[in-house]
C-alpha positions in Angstrom: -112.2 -26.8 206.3 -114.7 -29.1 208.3 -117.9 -30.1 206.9 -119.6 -28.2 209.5 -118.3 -25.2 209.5 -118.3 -24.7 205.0 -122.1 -25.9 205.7 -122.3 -23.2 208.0 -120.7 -20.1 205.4 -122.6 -21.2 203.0 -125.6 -20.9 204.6 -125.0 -17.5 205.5 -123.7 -16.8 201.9 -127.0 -17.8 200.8 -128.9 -15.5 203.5 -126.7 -12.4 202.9 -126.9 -13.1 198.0 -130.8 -13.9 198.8 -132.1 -11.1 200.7 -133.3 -7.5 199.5 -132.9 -6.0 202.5 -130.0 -5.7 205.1 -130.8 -8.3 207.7 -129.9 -8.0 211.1 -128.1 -10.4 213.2 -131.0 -11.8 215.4 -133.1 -12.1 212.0 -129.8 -13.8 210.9 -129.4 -16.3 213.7 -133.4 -17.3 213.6 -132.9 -18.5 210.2 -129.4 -20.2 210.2 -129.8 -23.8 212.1 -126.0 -23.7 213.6 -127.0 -20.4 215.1 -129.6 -21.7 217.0 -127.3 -24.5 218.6 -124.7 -22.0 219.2 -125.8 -21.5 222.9 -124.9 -18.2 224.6 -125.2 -14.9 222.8 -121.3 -14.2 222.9 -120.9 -17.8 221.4 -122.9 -16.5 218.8 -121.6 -13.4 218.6 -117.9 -14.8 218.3 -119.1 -17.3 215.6 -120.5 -15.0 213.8 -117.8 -12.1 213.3 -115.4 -15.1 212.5 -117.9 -16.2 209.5 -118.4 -12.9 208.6 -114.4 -12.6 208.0 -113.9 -15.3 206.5 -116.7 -14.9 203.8 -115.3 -11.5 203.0 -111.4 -13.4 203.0 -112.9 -16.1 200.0 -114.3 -12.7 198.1 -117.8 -11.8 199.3 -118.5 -8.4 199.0 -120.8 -8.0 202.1 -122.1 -4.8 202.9 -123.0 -3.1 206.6 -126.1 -1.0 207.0 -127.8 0.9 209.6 -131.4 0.2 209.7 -134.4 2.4 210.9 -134.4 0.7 214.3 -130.8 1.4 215.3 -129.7 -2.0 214.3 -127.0 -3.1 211.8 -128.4 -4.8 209.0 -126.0 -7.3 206.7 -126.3 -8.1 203.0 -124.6 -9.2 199.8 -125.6 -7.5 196.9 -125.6 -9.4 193.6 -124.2 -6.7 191.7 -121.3 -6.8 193.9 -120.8 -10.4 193.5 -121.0 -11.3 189.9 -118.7 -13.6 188.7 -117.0 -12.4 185.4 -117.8 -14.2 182.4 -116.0 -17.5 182.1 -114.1 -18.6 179.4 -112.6 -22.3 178.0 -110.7 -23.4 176.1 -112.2 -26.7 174.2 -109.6 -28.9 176.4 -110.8 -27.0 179.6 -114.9 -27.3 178.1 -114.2 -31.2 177.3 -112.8 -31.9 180.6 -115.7 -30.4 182.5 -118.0 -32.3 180.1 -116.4 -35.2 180.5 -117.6 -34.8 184.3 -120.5 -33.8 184.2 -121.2 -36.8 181.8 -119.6 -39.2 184.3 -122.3 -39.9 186.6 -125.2 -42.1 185.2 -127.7 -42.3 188.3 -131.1 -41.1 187.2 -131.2 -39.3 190.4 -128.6 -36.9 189.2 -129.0 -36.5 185.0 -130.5 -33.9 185.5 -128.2 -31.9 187.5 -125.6 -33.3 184.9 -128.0 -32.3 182.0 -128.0 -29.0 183.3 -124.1 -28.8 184.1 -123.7 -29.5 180.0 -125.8 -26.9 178.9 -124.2 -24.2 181.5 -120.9 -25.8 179.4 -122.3 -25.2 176.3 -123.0 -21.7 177.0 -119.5 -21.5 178.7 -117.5 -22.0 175.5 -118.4 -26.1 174.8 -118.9 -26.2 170.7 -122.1 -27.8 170.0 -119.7 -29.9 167.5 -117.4 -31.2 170.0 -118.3 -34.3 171.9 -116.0 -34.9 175.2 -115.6 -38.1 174.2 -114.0 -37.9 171.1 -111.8 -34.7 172.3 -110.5 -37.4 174.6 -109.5 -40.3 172.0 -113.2 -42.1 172.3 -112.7 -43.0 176.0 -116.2 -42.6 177.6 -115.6 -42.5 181.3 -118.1 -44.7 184.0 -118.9 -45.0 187.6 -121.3 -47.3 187.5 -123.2 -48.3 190.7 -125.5 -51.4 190.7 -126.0 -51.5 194.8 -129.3 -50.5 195.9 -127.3 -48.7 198.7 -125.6 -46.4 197.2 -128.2 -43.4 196.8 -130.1 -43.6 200.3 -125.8 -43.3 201.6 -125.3 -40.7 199.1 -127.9 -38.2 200.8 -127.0 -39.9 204.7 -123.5 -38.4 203.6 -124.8 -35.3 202.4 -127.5 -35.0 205.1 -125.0 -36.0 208.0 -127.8 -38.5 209.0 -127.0 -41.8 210.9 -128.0 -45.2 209.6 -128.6 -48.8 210.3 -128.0 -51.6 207.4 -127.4 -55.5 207.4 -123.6 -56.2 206.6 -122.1 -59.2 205.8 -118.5 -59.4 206.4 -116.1 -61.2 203.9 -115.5 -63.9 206.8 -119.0 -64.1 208.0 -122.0 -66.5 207.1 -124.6 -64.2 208.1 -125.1 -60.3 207.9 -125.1 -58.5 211.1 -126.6 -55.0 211.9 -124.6 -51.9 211.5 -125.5 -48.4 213.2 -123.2 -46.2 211.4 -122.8 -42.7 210.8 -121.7 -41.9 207.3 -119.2 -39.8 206.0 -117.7 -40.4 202.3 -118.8 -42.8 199.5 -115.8 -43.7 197.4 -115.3 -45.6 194.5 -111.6 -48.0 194.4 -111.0 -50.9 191.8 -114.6 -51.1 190.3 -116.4 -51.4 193.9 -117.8 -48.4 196.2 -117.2 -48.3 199.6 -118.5 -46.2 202.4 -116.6 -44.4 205.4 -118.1 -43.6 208.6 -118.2 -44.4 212.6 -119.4 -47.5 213.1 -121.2 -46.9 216.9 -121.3 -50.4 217.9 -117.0 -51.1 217.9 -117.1 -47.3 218.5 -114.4 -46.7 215.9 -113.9 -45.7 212.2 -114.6 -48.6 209.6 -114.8 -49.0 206.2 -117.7 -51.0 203.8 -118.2 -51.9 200.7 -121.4 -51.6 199.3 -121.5 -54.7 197.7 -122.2 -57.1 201.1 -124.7 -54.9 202.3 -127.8 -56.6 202.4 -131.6 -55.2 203.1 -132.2 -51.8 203.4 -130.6 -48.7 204.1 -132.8 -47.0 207.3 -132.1 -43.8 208.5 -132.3 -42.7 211.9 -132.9 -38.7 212.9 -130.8 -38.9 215.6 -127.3 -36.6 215.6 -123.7 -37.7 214.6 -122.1 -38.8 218.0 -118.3 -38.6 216.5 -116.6 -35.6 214.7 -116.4 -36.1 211.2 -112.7 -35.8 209.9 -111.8 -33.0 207.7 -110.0 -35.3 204.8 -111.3 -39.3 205.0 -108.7 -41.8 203.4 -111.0 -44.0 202.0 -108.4 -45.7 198.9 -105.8 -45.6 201.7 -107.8 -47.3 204.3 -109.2 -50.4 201.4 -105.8 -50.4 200.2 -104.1 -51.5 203.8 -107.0 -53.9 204.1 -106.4 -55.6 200.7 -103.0 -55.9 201.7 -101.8 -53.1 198.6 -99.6 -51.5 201.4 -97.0 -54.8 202.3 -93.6 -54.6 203.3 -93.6 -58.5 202.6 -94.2 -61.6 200.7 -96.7 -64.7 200.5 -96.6 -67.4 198.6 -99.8 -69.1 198.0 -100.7 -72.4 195.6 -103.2 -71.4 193.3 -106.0 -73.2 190.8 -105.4 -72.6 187.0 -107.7 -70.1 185.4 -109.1 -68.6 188.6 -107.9 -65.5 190.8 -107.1 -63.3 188.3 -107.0 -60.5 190.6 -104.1 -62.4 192.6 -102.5 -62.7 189.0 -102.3 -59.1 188.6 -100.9 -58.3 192.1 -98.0 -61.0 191.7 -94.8 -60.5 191.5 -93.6 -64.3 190.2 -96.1 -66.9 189.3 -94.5 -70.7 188.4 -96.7 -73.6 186.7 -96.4 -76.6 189.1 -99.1 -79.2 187.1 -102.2 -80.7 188.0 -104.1 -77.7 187.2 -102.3 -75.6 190.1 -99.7 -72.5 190.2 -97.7 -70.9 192.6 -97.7 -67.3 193.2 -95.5 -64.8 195.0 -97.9 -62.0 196.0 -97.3 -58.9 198.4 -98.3 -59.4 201.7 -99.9 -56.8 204.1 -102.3 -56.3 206.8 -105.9 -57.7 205.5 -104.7 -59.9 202.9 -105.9 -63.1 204.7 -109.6 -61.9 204.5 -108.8 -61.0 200.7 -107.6 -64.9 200.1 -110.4 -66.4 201.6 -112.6 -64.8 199.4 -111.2 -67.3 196.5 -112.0 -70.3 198.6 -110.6 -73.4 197.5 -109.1 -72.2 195.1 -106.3 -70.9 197.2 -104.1 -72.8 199.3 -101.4 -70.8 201.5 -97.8 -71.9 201.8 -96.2 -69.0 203.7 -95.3 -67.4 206.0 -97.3 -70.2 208.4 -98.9 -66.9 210.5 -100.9 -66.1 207.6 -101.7 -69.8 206.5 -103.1 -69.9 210.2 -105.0 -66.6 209.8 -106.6 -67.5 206.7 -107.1 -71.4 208.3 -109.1 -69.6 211.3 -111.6 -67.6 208.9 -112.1 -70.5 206.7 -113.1 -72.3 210.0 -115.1 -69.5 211.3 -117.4 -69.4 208.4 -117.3 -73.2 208.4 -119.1 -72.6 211.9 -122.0 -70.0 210.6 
């Protein structure tokens, strides 16, 4: 379901549960914002019926009334709507806990604060810690960039913003007007999805080289925003995790242990250097150059060059 639309029924969920008396479909419209932008009456109309339908298809009960005035009045009753009472197991209750313990941002305890408490009353015994039901592994996201929370509500608030970024080949950071859609964390590192306006195409960035502040700006999204966005995919392509080939590279004794991991042969060749058979894929040469001189490329000679021309570029700034 696009983001637009599930904004949009949940808006009118929240109209229809909040409300103690049927409200009509003008009353309706004045107070849900996609409403007003829907233009013509019939587009309303149309967008309406269709939100109505597929409320009542996820389980609303939503009731139709005749008002004094002749029109038809709309409302969800709570009664109507109550959930049954939930029960967990402890495995379920410790696995719930073990999210809501996950995030550490001080904007968020005490929604997660809250969430354990709602758990505890939900069948979580005050003598079992989600931790230990789960062999003492204590689960972290940690986030140390200064960009993540003002990206965290741009995301949420579908609000466009401008940031300095510093790309892996550059010397300088360079201004970004982006429009955000997903913060994901891959490997240790969060990264952000969104249309980047000025190459006028979808990019990727990791939070880590951006520099400054976040600003927002109030003006609209200009591109759709995808219904699924392959954050770990797209990284993974750029890091070169999806190859169909190999690249050996010459590299420095106790450094690039991340290189170490990915290879796939490693041989000791003396004078403090090794050599290292390593997948190859697209965006691995902005991955080696990362390790500077600590990394010398054998083959193929296409991504010796590649790498040879960033080195250079950076050389420049």
């Amino acid at each position: 379901m696009a983001i637009a639309k599930a904004e949009r029924l949940m808006n009118l969920a929240l109209c229809l549960l909040g409300t103690r008396r049927p409200l009509s479909k003008r009353e309706l419209r004045e107070s849900i914002e996609a409403y007003l932008e829907a233009g013509s009456d019939d587009s309303f109309n149309r967008m309406f019926e269709r939100d109505k339908d597929d409320l009542r298809e996820l389980g609303l009960v939503i009731e139709t009334v005749d008002s004094l005035d002749g029109e038809v009045g709309y409302l969800a009753r709570r009664d109507s709507n109550r959930l049954p009472p939930i029960t967990l197991d402890a495995e379920e209750a410790a696995a719930l806990g073990l999210a809501a313990k996950v995030w550490q941002q001080a904007r968020l305890a005490g929604a997660a604060s809250g969430a354990l408490q709602k758990l505890r009353a939900a069948g979580l015994p005050e003598d079992v810690d989600p931790y230990e039901a789960h062999g003492a592994l204590e689960p972290r996201i940690p986030v140390h960039e200064a960009a993540f929370e003002p990206l965290m509500l741009a995301c949420r608030d579908r609000r466009p913003v401008v940031f300095d970024y510093r790309k892996a080949t550059a010397a300088h950071p360079e201004p970004r007007h982006v429009e955000p859609w997903a913060l994901e964390c891959w490997r240790g590192h969060w990264y952000l999805a969104g249309w980047d306006r000025d190459r006028g195409a979808e990019r990727v960035f990791r939070l880590s080289r951006i520099t400054g502040r976040v600003r927002s700006r109030g003006a609209r999204f200009t591109a759709p925003v995808p219904d699924v966005v392959t954050v770990r995919e797209t990284v993974a392509s750029w890091a070169g995790e999806i190859a169909d080939r190999s690249a050996l590279i010459r590299l420095r004794s106790g450094a690039g242990y991340p290189l170490r991991a990915k290879a796939t042969a490693v041989r000791e060749l003396g004078d403090g250097w090794d050599e290292l058979e390593i997948p190859y894929g697209h965006g691995l040469d902005a991955w080696l150059v990362e390790f500077g001189p600590d990394v010398v490329v054998l083959e193929p000679a296409e991504l010796r060059a590649d790498v040879v021309d960033r080195l250079r570029a950076v050389a420049k700034g």
